[in-house]
N, C-alpha and C positions, 0 to 999 in steps of 0.2 A: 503409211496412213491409208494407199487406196488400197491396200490391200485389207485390211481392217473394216473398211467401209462396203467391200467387194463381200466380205464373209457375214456382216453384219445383213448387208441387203440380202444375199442367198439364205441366208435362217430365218427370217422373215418370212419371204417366198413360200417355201417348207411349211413353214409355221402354220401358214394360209390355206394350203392345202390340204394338211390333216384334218380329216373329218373328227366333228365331237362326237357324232350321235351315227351308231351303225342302224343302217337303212335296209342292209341286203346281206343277209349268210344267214347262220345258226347258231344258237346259242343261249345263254342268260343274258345276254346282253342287249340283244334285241327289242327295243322301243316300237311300240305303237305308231304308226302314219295315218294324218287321213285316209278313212275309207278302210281301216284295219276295222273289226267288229272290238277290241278294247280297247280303240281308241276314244278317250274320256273317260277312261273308266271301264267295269266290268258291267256289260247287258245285266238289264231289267231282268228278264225272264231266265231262269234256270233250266238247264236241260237236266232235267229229273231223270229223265227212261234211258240214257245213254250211260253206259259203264264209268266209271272211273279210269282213264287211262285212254281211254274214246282218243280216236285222232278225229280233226274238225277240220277238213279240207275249206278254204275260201279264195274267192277271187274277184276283183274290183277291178275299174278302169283311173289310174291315179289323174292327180290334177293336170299333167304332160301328157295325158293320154294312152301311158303305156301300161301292159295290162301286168297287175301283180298279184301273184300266187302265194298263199301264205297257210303254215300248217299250224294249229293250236290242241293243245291235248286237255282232256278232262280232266279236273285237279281234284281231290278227294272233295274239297270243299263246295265243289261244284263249279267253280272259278275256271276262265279257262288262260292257259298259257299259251302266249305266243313261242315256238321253237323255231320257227323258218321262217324265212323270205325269200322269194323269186321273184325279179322284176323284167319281163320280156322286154328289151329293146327293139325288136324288130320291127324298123318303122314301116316295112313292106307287109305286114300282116295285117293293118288296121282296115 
């Protein structure tokens, strides 16, 4: 039985720690955070004069204070996608 109980509390634990929502890498996967530009939604204004395929370099200072990098590309539709995230730790930088 504690053994049982030992393996039940460890998956749990586990369980806790798996994130739901990826915050930081590359991908289709990638969600919005405060301070992303589509976060809420896709901007008001359209970037008309930039290519289709445009990379859109941006960078914010998150709610913790640590500064995050993010790359979004020109969609045909004029939409843009999130593909990156970088978020600096470096608390000596600030």
């Amino acid at each position: 039985m504690k053994i049982v109980l030992a393996v039940l509390y460890a998956t749990l634990a586990l369980a806790a720690c798996t994130p739901t929502t990826r915050t930081v890498g590359y991908g289709p996967g990638l969600e919005p955070i405060p301070g992303s530009i589509t976060y809420g939604g896709q901007p008001r204004t359209k970037l008309t004069k930039a290519p289709v395929g445009s990379i859109v370099p941006h960078h914010f200072f998150d709610r913790y204070g640590y500064r995050v990098y993010e790359t979004y590309i020109i969609e045909p539709d004029r939409s843009l996608r999130l593909t990156s995230r970088r978020i600096d730790y470096d608390v000596f930088d600030h």
